[in-house]
N, C-alpha and C positions, 0 to 999 in steps of 0.2 A: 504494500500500500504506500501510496506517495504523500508524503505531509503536506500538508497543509501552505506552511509558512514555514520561511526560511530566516535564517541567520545570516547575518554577514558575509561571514565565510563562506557557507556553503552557496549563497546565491551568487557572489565569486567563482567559484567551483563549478558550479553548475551555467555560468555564463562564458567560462574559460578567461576571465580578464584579472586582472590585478585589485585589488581597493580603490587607489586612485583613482583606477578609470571607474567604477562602477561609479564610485563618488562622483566623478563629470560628468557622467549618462543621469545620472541622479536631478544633477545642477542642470545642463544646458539641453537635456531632450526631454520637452512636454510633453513628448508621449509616452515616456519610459512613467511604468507602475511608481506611483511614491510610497514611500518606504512608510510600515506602519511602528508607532514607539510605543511602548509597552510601559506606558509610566509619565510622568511629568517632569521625573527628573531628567539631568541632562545625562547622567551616566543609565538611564533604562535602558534596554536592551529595543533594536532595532531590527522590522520583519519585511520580508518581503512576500507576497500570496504568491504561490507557485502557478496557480492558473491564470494571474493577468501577468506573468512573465510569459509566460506560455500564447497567450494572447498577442502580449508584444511582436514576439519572435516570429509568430503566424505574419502578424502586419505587416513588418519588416519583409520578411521576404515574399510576400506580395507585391509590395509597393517597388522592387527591385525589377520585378518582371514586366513592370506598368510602364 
């Protein structure tokens, strides 16, 4: 079974890119999923939903072939 929501790392992992870059896809594409925070503090822990990842990735390589 496929989780739900992702970590950090693993939506890392799971993108094939480094932190940083995930951080800039974060920052500079409006269409990239925003990250859900788990808490109000600033050290909460940060999620990503594996199906609007999943959604993206479809979009993306749609719009490649358009």
């Amino acid at each position: 079974m496929q989780k739900l929501r992702l970590t950090m790392n693993e939506t890392c992992h799971f993108l094939s890119v480094q932190r940083d870059k995930l951080n800039k896809m974060v920052k500079d594409d409006p269409s990239f999923p925003r990250p859900i925070k788990e808490g109000a503090s600033r050290q909460a822990a940060v999620y990503f939903d594996h199906s609007e990842l999943l959604d993206w990735w479809e979009d993306k390589k749609k719009k490649r072939y358009c």
